[in-house]
N, C-alpha and C positions, 0 to 999 in steps of 0.2 A: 524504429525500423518499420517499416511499412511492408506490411504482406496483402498478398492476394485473398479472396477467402478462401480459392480452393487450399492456398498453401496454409493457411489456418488452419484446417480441418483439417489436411493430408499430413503436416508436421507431427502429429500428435500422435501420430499411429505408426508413422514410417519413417520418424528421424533418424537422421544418421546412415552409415549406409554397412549394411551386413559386409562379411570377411570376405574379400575376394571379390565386390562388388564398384562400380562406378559412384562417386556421388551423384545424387539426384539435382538437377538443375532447373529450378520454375522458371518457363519461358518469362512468363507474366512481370512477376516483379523482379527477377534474379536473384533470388532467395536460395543459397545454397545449403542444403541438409547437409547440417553437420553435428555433430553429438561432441558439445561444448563441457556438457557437465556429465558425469558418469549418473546413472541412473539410479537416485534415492540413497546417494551422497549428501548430506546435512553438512551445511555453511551457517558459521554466525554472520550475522552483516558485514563486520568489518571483514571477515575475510573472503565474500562474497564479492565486496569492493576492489580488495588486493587483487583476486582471483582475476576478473575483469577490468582491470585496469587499465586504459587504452596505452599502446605502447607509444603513442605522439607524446604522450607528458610522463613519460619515465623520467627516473627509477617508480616501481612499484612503491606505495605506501609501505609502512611497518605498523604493527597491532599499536605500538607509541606513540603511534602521530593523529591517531583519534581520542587520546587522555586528555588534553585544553583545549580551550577557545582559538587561541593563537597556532596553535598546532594543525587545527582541522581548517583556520583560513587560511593559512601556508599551501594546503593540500587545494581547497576551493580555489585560490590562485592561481596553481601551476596548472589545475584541470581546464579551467576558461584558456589561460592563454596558450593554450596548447591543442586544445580539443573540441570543435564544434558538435550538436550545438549549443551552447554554455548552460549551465543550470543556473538556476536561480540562486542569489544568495543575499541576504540582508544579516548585516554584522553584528545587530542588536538581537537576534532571536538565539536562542541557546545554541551551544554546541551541534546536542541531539538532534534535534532539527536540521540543522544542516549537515547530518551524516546521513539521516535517514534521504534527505532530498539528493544526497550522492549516491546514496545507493539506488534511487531510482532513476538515475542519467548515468550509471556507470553498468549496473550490473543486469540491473532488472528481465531487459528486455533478452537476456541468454539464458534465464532460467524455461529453456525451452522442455526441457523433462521433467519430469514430477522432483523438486526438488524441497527440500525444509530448509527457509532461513530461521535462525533463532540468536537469543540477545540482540534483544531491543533497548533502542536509548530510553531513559526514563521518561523525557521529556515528552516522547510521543505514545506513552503507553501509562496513563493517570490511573488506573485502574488494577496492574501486573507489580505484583511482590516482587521486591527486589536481587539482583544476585546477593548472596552471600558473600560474593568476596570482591564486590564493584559494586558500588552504591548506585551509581550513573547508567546501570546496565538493568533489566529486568529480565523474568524469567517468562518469557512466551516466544513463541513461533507462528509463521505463519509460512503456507505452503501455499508456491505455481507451480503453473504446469501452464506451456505455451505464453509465456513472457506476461500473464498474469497471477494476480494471487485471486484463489480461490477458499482459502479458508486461513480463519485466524482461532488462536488461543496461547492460552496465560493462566497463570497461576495468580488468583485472587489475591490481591492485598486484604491484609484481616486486620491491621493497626489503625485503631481511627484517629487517631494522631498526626500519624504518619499520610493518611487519605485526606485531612483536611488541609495538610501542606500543601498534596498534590492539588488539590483544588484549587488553594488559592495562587500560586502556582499558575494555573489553567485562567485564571480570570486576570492574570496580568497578562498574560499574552491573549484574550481577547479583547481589552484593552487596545494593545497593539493593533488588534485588526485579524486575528486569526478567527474566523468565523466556525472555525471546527472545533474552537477549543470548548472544554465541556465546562458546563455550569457546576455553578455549587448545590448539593445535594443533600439538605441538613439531616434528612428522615433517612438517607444512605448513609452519613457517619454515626447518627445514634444508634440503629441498628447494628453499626461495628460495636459498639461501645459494647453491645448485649453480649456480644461473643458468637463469630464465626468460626467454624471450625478449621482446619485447610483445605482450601476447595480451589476444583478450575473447573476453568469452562474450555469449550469448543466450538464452533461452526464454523459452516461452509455454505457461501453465496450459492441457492441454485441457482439464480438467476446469472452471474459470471458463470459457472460450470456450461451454462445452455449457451452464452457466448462462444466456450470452447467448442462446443460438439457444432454448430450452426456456421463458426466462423463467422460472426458479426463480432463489428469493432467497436460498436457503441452499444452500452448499456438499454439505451432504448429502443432498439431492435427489439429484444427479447423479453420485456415486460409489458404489461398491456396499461397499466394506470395512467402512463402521460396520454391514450389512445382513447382513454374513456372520460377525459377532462372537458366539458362542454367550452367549447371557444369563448363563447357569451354569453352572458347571463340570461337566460331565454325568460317572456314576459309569460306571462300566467293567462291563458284564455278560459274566460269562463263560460261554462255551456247555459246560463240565463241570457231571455233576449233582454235587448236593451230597453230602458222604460221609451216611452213616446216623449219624442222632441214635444213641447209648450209653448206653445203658437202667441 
């Protein structure tokens, strides 16, 4: 969905519209405030996907139609031929991956209020211990606010067994060609070996956060390094004169 930046900015503060009030209506892009999600309401992905499901490719998914391969291209199917404008999908990449890439062509861009997704497929989180009761699922979240995300966290994987899977894992799908996928990290699984205790982490992009408050839509608006990259390689003048040309 394409907004204006005032409506960037202005969503964020005045979504939705109080009791007994008009919706608000941006000339600009026609971006109607509306309060899609209740405020600080936690969705796991799949149901985040249910939730926003376009009604062009109804029925709504079920929690069971994201457990196979065959099950989630069923879904990726009926979403293209149904719903513009199509996501991406390659039939050889895991499951996970292709839930995660549905949840960002189906849901993403309504998590207009500070919302928590959480349960992540494994596939796309090498590094997050797994659920307890779903091997394919892991235990981290990440939270948006204004149809992006602005922070992630997970609960550390401490099995280095189980991390050297995920790795190798990760090096088959770059392989593939997935250029994000992470490397293998010998000096990170011996250190498992030594004993972690259970541990998580946390952050939060400031640099997406100043996107929200600025209302810029590209990452590079709001950081300065691509601005401080010399175009060309610049030659070297030195301050000695030159010897005398030899006649």
């Amino acid at each position: 969905m394409q907004v204006c930046p005032q409506c960037q900015s202005d969503r964020l503060v005045n979504n939705g519209s109080a009791a007994g009030k008009p919706k608000k209506l941006c000339p600009q892009c026609e971006y109607q405030f509306t309060r899609t999600t209740p405020r600080g309401k936690p969705l796991t992905m799949r149901e985040a996907i249910i939730q926003y499901w376009p009604e062009a490719a109804a029925p709504k998914p079920e929690v069971a139609d994201f457990a196979t391969h065959e099950s989630v291209e069923r879904l990726v199917k009926r979403l293209n031929a149904n719903h513009t404008p199509h996501m991406p999908y390659d039939p050889k990449e895991p499951a996970g991956k292709t839930i995660a890439a549905m949840f960002e062509a189906v849901a993403e861009e309504h998590l207009v209020q500070p919302t928590f997704i959480y349960e992540f497929p494994v596939a796309i989180s090498p590094l997050s211990k797994n659920k307890r009761d779903e091997a394919d699922w892991v235990e981290r979240f990440e939270i948006f606010v204004g149809g992006l995300e602005i922070g992630n966290a997970f609960s550390e994987l401490n099995d280095p067994e189980e991390q050297r899977r995920r790795f190798e894992q990760q090096l088959g799908e770059k392989e593939r060609g997935d250029e994000e996928a992470h490397a293998m990290d010998e000096d990170y699984i011996r250190a498992l070996s030594y004993g972690l205790p259970p541990t998580g982490g946390e952050g939060i992009g400031i640099d997406r956060l100043t996107m929200l408050l600025t209302g810029s839509r590209s990452i590079r608006d709001v950081i300065l390094f691509p601005l401080l990259r010399p175009q060309a390689p610049q030659e070297l003048v030195s301050e000695e004169p030159a010897p005398p040309a030899h006649k």
